[in-house]
SERO-4910 file (N, C-alpha, C, O; in steps of 0.05 Angstrom, whole numbers):
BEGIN
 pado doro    nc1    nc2    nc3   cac1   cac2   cac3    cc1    cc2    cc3    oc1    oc2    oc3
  Unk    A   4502   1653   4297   4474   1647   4303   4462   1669   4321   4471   1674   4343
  Unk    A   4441   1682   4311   4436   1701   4323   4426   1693   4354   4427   1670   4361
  Unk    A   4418   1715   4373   4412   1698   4406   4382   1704   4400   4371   1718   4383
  Unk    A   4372   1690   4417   4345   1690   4426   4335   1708   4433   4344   1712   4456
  Unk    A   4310   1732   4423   4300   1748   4447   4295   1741   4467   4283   1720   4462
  Unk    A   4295   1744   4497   4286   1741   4514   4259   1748   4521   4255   1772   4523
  Unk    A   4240   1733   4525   4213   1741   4535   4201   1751   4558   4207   1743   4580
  Unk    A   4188   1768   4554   4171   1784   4581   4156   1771   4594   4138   1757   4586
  Unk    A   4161   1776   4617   4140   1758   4643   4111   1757   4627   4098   1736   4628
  Unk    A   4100   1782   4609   4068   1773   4602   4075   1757   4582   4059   1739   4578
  Unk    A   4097   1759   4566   4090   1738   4533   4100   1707   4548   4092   1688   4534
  Unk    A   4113   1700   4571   4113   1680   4580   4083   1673   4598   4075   1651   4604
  Unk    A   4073   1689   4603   4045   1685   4609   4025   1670   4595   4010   1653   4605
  Unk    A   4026   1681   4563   4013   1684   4542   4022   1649   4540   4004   1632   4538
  Unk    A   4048   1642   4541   4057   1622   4527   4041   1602   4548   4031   1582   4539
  Unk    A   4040   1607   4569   4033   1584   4590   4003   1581   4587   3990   1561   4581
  Unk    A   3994   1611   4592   3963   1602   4574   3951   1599   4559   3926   1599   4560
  Unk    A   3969   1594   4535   3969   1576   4510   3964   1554   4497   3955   1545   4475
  Unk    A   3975   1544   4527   3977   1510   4525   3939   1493   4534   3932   1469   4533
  Unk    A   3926   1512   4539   3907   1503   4549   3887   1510   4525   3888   1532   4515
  Unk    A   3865   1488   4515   3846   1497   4492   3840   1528   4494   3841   1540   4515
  Unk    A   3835   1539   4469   3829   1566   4466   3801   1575   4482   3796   1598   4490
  Unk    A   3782   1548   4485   3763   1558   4496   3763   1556   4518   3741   1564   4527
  Unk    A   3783   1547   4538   3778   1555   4563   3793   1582   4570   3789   1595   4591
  Unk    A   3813   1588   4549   3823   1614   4555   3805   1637   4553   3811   1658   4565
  Unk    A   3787   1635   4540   3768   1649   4525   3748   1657   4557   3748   1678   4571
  Unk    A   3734   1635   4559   3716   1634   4585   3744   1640   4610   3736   1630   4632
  Unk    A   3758   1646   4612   3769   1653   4638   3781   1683   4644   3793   1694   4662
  Unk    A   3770   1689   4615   3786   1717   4610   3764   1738   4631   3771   1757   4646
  Unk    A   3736   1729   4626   3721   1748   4642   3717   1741   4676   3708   1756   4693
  Unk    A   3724   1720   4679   3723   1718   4706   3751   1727   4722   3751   1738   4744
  Unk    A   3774   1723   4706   3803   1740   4717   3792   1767   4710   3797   1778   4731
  Unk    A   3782   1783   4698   3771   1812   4698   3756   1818   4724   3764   1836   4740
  Unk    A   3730   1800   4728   3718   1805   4755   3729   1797   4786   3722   1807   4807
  Unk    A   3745   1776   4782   3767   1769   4808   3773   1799   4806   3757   1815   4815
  Unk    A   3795   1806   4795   3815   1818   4804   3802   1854   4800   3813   1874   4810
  Unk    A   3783   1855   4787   3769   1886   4796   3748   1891   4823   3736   1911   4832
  Unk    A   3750   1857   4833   3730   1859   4858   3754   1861   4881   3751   1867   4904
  Unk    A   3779   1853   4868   3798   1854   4885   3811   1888   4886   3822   1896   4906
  Unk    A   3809   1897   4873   3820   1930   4865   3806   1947   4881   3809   1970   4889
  Unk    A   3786   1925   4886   3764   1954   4903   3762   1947   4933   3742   1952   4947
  Unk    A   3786   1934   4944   3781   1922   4982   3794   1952   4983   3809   1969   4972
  Unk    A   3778   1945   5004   3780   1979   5022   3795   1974   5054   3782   1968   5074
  Unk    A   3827   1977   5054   3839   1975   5081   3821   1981   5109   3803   1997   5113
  Unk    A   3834   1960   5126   3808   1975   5151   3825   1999   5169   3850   2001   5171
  Unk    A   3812   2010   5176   3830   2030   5194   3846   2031   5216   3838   2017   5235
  Unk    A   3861   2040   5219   3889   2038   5232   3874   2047   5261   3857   2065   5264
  Unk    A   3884   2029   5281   3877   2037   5309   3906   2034   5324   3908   2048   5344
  Unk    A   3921   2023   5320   3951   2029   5326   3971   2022   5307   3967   2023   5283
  Unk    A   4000   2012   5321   4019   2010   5299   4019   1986   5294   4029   1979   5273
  Unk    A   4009   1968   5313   4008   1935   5301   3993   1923   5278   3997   1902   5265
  Unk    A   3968   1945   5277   3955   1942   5244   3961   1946   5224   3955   1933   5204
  Unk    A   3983   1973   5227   4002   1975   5204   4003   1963   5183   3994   1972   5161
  Unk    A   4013   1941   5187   4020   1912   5168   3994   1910   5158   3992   1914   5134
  Unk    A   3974   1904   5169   3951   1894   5149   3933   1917   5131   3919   1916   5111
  Unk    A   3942   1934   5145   3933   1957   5124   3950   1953   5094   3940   1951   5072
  Unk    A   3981   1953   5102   3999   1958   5083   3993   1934   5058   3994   1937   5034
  Unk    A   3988   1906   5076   3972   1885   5059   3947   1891   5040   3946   1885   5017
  Unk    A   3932   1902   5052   3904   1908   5034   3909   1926   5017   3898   1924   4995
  Unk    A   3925   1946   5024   3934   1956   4997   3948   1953   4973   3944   1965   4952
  Unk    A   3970   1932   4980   3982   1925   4958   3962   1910   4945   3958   1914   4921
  Unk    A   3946   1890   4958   3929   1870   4947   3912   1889   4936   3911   1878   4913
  Unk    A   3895   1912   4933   3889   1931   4923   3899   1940   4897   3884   1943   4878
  Unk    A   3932   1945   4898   3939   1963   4876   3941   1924   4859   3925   1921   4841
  Unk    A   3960   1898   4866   3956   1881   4847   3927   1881   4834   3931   1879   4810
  Unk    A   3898   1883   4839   3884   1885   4833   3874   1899   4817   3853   1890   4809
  Unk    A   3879   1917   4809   3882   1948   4797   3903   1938   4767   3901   1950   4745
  Unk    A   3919   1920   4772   3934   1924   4748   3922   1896   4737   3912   1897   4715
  Unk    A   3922   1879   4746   3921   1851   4745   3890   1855   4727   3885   1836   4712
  Unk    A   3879   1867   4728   3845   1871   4720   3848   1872   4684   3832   1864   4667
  Unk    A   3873   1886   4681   3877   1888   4648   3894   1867   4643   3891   1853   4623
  Unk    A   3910   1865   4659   3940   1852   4648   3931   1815   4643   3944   1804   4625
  Unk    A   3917   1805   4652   3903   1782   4661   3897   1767   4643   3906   1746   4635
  Unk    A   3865   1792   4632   3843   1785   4620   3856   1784   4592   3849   1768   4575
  Unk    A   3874   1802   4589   3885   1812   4559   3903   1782   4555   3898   1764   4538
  Unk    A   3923   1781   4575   3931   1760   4566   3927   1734   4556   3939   1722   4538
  Unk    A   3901   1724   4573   3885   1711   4562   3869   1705   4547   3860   1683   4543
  Unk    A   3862   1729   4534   3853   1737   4503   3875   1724   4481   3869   1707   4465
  Unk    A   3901   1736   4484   3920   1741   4467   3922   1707   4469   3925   1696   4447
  Unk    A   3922   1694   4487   3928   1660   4494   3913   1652   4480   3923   1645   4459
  Unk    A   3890   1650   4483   3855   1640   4474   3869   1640   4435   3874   1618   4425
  Unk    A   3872   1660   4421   3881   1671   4394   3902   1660   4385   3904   1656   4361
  Unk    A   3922   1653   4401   3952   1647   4401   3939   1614   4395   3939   1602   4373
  Unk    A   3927   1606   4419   3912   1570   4417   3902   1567   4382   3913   1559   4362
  Unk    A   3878   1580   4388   3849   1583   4365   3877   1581   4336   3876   1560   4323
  Unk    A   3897   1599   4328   3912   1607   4305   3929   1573   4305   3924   1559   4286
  Unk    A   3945   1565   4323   3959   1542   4329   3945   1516   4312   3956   1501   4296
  Unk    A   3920   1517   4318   3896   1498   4319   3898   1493   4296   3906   1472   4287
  Unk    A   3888   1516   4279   3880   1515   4251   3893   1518   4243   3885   1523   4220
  Unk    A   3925   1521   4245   3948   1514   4217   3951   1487   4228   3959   1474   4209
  Unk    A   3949   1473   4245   3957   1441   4247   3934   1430   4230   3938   1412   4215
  Unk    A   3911   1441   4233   3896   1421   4223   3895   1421   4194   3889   1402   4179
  Unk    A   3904   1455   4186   3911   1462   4150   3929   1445   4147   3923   1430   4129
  Unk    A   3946   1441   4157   3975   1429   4148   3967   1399   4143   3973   1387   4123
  Unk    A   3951   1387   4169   3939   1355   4156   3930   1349   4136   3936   1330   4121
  Unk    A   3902   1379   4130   3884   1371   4109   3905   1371   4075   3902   1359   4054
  Unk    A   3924   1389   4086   3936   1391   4058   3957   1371   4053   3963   1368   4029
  Unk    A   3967   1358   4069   3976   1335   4062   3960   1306   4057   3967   1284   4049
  Unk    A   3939   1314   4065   3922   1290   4068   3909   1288   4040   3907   1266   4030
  Unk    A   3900   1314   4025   3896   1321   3998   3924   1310   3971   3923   1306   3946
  Unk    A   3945   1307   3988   3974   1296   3971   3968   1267   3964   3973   1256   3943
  Unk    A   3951   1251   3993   3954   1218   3991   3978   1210   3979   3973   1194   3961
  Unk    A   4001   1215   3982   4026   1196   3978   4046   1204   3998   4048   1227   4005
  Unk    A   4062   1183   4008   4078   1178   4036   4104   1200   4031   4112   1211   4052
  Unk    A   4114   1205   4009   4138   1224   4003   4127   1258   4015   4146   1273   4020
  Unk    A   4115   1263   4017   4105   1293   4028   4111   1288   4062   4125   1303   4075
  Unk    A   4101   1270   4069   4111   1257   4097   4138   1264   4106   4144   1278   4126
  Unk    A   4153   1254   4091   4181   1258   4096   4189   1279   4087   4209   1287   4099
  Unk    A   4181   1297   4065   4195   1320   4055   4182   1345   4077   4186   1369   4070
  Unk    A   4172   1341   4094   4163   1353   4122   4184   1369   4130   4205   1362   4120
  Unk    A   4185   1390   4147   4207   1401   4177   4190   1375   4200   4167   1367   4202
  Unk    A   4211   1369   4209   4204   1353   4231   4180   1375   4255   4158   1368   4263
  Unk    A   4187   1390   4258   4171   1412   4268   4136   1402   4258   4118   1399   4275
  Unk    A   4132   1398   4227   4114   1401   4218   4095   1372   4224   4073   1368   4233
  Unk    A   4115   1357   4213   4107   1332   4221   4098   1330   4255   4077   1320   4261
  Unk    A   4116   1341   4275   4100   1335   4304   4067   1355   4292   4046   1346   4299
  Unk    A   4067   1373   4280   4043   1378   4281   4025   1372   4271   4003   1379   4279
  Unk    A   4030   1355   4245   4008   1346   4232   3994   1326   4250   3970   1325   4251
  Unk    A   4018   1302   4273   4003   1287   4281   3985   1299   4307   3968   1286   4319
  Unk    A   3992   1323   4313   3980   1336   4341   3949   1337   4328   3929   1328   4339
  Unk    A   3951   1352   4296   3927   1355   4285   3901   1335   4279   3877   1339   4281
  Unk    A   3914   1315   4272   3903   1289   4272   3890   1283   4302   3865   1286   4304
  Unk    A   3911   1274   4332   3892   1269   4350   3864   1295   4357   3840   1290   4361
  Unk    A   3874   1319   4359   3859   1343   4365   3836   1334   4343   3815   1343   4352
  Unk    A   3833   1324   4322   3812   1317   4305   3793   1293   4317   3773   1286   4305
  Unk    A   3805   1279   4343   3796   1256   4348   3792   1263   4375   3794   1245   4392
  Unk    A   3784   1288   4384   3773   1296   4407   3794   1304   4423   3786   1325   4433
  Unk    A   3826   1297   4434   3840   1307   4438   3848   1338   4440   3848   1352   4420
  Unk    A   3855   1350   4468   3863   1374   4466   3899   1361   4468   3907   1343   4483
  Unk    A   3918   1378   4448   3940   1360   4456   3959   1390   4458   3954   1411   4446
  Unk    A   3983   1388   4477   4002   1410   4476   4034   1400   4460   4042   1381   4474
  Unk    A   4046   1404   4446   4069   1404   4440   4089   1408   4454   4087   1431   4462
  Unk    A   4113   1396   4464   4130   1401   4481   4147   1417   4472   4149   1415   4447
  Unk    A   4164   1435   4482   4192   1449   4484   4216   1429   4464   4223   1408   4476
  Unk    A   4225   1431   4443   4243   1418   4436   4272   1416   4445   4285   1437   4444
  Unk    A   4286   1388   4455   4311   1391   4464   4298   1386   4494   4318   1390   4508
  Unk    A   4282   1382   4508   4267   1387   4530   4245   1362   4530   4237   1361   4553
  Unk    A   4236   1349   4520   4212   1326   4514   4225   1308   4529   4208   1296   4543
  Unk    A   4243   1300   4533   4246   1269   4547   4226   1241   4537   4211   1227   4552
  Unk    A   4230   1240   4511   4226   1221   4486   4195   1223   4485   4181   1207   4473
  Unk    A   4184   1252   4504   4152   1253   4493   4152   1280   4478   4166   1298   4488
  Unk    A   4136   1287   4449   4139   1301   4425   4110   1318   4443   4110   1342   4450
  Unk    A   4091   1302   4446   4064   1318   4455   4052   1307   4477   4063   1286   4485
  Unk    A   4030   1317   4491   4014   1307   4509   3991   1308   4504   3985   1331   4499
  Unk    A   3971   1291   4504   3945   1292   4496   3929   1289   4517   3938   1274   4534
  Unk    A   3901   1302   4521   3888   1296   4548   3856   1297   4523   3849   1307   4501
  Unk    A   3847   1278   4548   3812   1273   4533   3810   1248   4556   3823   1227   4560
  Unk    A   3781   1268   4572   3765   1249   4581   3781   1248   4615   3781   1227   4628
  Unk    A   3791   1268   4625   3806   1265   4645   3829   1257   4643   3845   1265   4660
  Unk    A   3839   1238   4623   3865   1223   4617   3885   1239   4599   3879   1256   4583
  Unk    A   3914   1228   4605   3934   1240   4598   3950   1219   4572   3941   1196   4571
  Unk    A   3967   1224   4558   3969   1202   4538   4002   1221   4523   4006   1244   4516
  Unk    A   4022   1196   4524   4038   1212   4513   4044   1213   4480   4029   1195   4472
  Unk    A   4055   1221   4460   4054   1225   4434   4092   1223   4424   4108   1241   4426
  Unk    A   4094   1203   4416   4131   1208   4402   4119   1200   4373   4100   1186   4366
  Unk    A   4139   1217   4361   4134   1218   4334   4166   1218   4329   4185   1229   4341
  Unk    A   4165   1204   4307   4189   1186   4285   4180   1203   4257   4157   1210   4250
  Unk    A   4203   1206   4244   4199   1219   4218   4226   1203   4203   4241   1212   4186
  Unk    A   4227   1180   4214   4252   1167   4199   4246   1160   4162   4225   1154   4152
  Unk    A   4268   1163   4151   4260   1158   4127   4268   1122   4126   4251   1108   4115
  Unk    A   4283   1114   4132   4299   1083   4128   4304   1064   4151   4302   1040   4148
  Unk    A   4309   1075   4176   4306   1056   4202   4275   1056   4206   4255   1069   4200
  Unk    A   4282   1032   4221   4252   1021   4228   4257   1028   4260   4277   1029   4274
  Unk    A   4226   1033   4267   4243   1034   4297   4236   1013   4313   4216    999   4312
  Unk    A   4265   1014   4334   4255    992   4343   4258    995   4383   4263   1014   4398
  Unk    A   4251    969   4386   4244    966   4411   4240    989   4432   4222    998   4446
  Unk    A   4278    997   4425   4283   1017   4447   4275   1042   4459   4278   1051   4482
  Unk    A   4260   1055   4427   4231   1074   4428   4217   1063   4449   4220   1066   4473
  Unk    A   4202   1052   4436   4174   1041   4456   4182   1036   4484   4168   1043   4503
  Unk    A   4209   1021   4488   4215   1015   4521   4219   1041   4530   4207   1043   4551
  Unk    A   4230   1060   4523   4231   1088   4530   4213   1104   4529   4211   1124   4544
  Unk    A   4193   1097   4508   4166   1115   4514   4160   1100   4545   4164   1115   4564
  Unk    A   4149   1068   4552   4133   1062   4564   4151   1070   4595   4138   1072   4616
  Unk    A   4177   1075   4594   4185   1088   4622   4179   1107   4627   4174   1110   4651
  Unk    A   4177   1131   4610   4166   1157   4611   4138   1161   4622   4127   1178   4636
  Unk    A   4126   1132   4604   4095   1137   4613   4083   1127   4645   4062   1133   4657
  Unk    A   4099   1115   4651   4093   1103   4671   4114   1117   4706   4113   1111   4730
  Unk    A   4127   1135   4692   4140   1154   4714   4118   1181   4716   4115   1190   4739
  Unk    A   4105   1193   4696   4089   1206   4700   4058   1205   4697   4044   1225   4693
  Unk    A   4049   1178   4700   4026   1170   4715   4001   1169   4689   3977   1171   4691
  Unk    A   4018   1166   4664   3996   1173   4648   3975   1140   4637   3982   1117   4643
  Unk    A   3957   1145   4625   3938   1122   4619   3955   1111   4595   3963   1088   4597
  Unk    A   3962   1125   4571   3973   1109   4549   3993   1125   4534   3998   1148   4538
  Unk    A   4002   1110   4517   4013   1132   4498   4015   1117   4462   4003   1097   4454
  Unk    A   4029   1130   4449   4033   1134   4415   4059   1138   4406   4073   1157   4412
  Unk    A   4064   1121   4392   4085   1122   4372   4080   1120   4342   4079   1101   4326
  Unk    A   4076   1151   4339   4063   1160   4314   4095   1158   4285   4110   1177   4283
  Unk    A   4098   1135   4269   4128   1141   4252   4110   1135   4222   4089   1124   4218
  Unk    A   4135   1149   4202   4136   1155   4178   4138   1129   4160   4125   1123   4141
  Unk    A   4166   1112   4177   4169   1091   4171   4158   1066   4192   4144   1071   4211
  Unk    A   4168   1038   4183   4159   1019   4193   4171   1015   4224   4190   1030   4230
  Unk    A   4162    996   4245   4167    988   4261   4180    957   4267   4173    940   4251
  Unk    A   4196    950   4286   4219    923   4285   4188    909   4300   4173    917   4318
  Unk    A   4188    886   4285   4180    856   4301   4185    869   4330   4170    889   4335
  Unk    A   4202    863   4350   4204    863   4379   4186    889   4383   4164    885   4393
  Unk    A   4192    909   4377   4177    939   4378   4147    934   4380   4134    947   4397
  Unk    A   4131    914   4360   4111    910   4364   4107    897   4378   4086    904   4388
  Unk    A   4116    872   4391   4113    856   4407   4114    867   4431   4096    862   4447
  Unk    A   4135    884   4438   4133    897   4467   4117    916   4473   4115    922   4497
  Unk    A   4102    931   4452   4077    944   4457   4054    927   4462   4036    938   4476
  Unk    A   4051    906   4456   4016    901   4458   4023    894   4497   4043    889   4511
  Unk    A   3987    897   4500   3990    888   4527   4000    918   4538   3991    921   4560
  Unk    A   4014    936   4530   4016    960   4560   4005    982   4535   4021    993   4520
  Unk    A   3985    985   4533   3963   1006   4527   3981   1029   4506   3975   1053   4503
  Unk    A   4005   1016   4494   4024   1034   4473   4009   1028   4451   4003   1005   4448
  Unk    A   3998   1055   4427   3993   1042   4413   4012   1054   4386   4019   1077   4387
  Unk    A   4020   1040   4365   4043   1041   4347   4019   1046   4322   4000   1031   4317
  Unk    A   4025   1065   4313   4008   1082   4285   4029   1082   4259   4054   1084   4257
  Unk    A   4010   1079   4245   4026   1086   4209   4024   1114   4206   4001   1121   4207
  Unk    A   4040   1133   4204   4025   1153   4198   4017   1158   4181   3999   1174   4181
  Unk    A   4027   1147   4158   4018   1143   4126   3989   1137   4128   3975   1145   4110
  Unk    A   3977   1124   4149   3947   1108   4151   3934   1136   4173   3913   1136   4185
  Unk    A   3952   1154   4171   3928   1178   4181   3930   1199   4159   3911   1215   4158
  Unk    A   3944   1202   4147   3940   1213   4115   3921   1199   4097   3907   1212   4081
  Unk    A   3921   1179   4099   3904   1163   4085   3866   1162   4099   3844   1155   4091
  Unk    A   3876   1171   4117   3848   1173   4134   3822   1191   4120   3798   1191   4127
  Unk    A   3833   1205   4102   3815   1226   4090   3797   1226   4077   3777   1240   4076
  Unk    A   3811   1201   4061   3786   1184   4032   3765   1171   4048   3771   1153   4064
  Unk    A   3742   1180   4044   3723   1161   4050   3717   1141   4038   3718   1141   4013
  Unk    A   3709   1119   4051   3703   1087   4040   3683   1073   4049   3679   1068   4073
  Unk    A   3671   1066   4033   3649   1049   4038   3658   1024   4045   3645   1017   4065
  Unk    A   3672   1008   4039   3693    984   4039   3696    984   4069   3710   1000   4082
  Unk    A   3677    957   4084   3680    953   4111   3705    948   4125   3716    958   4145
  Unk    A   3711    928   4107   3743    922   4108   3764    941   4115   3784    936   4129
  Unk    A   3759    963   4104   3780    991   4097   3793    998   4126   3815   1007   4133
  Unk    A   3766    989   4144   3764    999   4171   3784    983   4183   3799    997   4197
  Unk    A   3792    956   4181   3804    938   4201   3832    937   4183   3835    913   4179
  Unk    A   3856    952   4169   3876    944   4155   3893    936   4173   3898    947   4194
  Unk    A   3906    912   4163   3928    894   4178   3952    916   4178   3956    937   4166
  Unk    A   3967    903   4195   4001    913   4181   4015    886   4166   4011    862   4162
  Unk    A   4034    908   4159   4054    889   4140   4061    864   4151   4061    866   4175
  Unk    A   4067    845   4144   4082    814   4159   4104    815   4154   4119    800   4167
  Unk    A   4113    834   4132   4141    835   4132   4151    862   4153   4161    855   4174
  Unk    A   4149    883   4150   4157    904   4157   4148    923   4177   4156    946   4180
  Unk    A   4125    905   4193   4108    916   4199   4088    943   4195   4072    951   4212
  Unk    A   4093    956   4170   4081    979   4172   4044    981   4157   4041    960   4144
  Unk    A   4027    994   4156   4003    993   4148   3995    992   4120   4002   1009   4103
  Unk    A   3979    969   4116   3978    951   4086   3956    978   4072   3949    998   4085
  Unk    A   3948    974   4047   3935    995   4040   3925    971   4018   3942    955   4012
  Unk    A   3897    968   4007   3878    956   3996   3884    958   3958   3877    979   3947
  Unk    A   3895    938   3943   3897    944   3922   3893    921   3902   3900    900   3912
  Unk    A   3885    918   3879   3871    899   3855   3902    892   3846   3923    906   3846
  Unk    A   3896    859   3837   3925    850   3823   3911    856   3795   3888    852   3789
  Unk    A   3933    867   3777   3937    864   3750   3940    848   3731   3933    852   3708
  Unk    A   3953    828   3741   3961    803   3722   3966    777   3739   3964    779   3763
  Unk    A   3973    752   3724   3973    732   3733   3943    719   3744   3922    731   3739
  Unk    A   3944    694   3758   3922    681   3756   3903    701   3780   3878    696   3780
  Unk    A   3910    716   3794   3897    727   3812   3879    755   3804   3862    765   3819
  Unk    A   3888    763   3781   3880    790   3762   3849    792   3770   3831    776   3770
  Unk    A   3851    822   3778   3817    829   3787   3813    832   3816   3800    852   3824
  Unk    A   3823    814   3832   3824    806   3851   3831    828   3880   3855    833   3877
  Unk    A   3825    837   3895   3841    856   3912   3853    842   3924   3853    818   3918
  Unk    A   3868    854   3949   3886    843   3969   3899    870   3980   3900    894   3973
  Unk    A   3911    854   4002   3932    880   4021   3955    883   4010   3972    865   4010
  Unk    A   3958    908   3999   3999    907   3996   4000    923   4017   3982    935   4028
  Unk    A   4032    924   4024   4045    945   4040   4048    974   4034   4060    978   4013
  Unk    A   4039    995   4048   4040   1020   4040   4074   1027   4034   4080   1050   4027
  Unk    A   4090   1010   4036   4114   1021   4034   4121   1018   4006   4138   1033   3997
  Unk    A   4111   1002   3992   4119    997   3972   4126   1009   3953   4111   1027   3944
  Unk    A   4156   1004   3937   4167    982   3927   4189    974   3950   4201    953   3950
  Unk    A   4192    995   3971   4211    989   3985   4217    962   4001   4239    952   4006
  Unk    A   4178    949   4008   4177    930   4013   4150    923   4005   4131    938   4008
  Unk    A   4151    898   3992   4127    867   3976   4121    861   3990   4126    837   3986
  Unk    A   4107    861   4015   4093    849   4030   4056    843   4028   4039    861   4032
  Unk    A   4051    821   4024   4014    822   4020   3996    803   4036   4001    780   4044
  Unk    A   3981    814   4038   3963    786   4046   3940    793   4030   3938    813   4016
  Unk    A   3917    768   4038   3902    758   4021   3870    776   4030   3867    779   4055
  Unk    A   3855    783   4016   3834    780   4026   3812    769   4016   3804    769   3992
  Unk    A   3796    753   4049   3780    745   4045   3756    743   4039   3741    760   4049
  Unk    A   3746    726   4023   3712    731   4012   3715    752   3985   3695    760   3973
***
């Protein structure tokens, strides 16, 4: 396995000011230019004995940092701002083009990699600036989302056959509540356990289909479309469909998006 390059103090720069929307990297690039060329230009005061020494020797270094820091800064934050802006728009390519698939198997035939990004793409579509965590390093949070002052954590499941259960969510809501945040998301591929849902309501977790943010694309006039139940069997998100045969033919109703894996329906009314 080959080793890792190691990164340079600026491309770890780059990486840190990455994490912040492109447009504030953008707007900060010219004010780190004018900090630090107003700083390039302090002029030491003059030496009247040896005890000033020192502060001379200070104003000058603070001088020459200023002098380098004037390029090294602004650029980097350029290169951040681009590094953000490029990030942005393959997450959100990557949604739209699965969202163009409408069927749950593209979901799973994902890099897990891809999948944390499609759902980053999704909240960032819902006003969200969100950062991706370090993999091997998350401590059961995948992203962080901020909007509105508030912080919000993001785990994402790409299971094909377990449902998840409880122990997720009890582990998201310790996470969330050791680092002070307002809510969080348990964004999965597949369904969620009875208890899992139950121990989310009431602490501000909220449990997503992700199949029902792929599905988000089609527009509908259908008021209904807006409020879809989940499954009663499986818990996962019902999707709106006409019976074919039998006495009910014509008729819509909810089946389960999982289906055939699981028959679950309910009725709708009116």
């Amino acid at each position: 396995m080959a080793r890792r390059k190691r990164q340079s103090e600026f491309e770890q720069w780059i990486e840190v000011f990455a994490k912040l929307p492109w447009q504030v990297c953008l707007a900060l690039a010219p004010v780190a230019w004018f900090g630090f060329n107003l700083l390039s230009k302090i002029e030491p005061p003059p030496v009247a004995d040896v005890s000033q020494l020192g502060h001379t020797v200070a104003y000058q270094l603070a001088g020459t940092v200023g002098m380098f820091m004037q390029a090294l800064a602004p650029a980097a934050l350029l290169l951040a701002a681009l590094t953000s802006w490029i990030a942005t728009r393959k997450r959100a390519s990557l949604l739209e083009q699965t969202k163009r698939r409408n069927e749950s198997e593209p979901l799973l035939s994902l890099h897990w990699k891809q999948f944390e990004s499609l759902v980053a793409a999704h909240f960032e579509q819902q006003g969200y600036h969100v950062a991706l965590t370090k993999a091997g390093a998350d401590g059961g949070v995948d992203a962080i989302a901020k909007k509105g002052g508030e912080t919000f954590l993001i785990q994402c499941k790409q299971w094909r056959a377990t449902q998840v259960g409880v122990g997720v969510v009890r582990e998201l809501f310790g996470v969330m509540s050791a680092q002070g945040a307002t809510g969080a998301y348990v964004v999965s591929a597949g369904p969620f356990t009875r208890p899992a849902v139950e121990f989310a309501e009431g602490r501000n977790i909220e449990l997503i289909d992700a199949n029902r943010i792929v599905r988000s694309a089609k527009p509908t006039t259908d008021q209904s479309a807006s409020a879809q139940p989940n499954c009663p069997k499986c818990g996962a998100g019902m999707v709106k469909r006409t019976a074919k045969r039998g006495a009910n033919a014509g008729n819509p109703f909810w089946g389960c998006s999982r289906y055939p894996d699981c028959r679950g329906t309910l009725s709708i009314d009116g």
